[in-house]
C-alpha positions in Angstrom: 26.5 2.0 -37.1 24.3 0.1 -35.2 20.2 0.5 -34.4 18.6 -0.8 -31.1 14.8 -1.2 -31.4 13.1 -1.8 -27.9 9.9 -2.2 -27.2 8.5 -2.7 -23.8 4.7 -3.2 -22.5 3.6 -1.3 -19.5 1.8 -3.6 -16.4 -2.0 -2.3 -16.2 -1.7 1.1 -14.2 2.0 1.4 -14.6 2.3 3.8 -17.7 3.5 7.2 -15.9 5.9 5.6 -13.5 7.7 3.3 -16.6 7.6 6.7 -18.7 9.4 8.2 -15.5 12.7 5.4 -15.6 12.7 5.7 -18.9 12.8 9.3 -19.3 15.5 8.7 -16.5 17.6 7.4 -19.3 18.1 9.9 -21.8 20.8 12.5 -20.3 23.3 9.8 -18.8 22.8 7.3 -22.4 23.4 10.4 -24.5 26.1 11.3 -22.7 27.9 8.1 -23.6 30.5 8.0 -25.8 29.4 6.1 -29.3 25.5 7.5 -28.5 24.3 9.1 -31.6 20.8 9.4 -31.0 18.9 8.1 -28.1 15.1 8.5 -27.5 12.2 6.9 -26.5 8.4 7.0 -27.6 4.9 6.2 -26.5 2.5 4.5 -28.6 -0.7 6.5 -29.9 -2.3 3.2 -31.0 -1.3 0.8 -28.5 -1.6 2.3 -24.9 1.1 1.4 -22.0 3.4 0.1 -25.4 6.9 2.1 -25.2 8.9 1.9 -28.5 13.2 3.1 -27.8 15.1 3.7 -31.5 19.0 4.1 -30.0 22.2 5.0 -32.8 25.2 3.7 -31.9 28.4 4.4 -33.3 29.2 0.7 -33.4 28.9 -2.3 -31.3 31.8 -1.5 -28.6 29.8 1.5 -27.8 26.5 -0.9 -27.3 28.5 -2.7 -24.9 30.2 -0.2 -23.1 26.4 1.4 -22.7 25.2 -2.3 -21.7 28.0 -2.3 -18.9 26.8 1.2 -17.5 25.9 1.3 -13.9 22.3 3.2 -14.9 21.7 0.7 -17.6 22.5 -2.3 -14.9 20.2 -0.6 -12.7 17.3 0.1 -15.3 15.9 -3.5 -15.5 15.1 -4.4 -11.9 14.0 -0.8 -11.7 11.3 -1.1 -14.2 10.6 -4.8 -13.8 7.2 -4.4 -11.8 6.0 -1.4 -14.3 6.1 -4.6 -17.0 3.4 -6.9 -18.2 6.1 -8.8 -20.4 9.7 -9.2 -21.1 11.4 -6.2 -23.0 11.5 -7.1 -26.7 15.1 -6.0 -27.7 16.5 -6.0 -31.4 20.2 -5.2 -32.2 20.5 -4.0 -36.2 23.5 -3.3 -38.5 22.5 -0.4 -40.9 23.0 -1.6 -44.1 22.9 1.8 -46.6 22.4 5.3 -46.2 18.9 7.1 -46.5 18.3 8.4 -49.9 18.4 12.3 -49.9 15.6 14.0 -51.5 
């Protein structure tokens, strides 16, 4: 399995209409095939910061989801909502969580 961590940085101003395109993500990046969980979140402590924690079955799913056309389209949709480059980490999960 295979965790995305994004983080992206609203411009000044820009908060509601970058939470908008990425809300506009969720059904059709669920939908994949290979999703397993895919959600974003919005910082309490850092305003205009937006955090995305995606599971993916594996890495051909991550590029299949790369390749889709409402992933091609996010970026120069939200490119003027941002006040810096997306910061985008691929990881491989190395165990399971401890049960409790």
């Amino acid at each position: 399995m295979k965790i995305i961590a994004a983080k992206l940085t609203a411009r000044e101003g820009c908060i509601e209409e970058l939470a908008e395109a990425c809300g506009g993500m969720l059904d059709p990046s669920r939908a994949e095939p290979g999703c397993i969980s895919y959600s974003f979140y919005m910082s309490v402590e850092k305003y205009g910061e937006i955090l995305f924690f995606e599971e993916w079955k594996d890495q051909a799913a991550i590029d299949f989801h790369f390749a889709t056309d409402h992933f091609q389209a996010f970026g120069p949709a939200i490119e003027s909502y941002l006040a810096s480059e997306p910061d985008i980490k691929i990881y491989d999960v190395a165990g399971e969580p401890v049960k409790a």
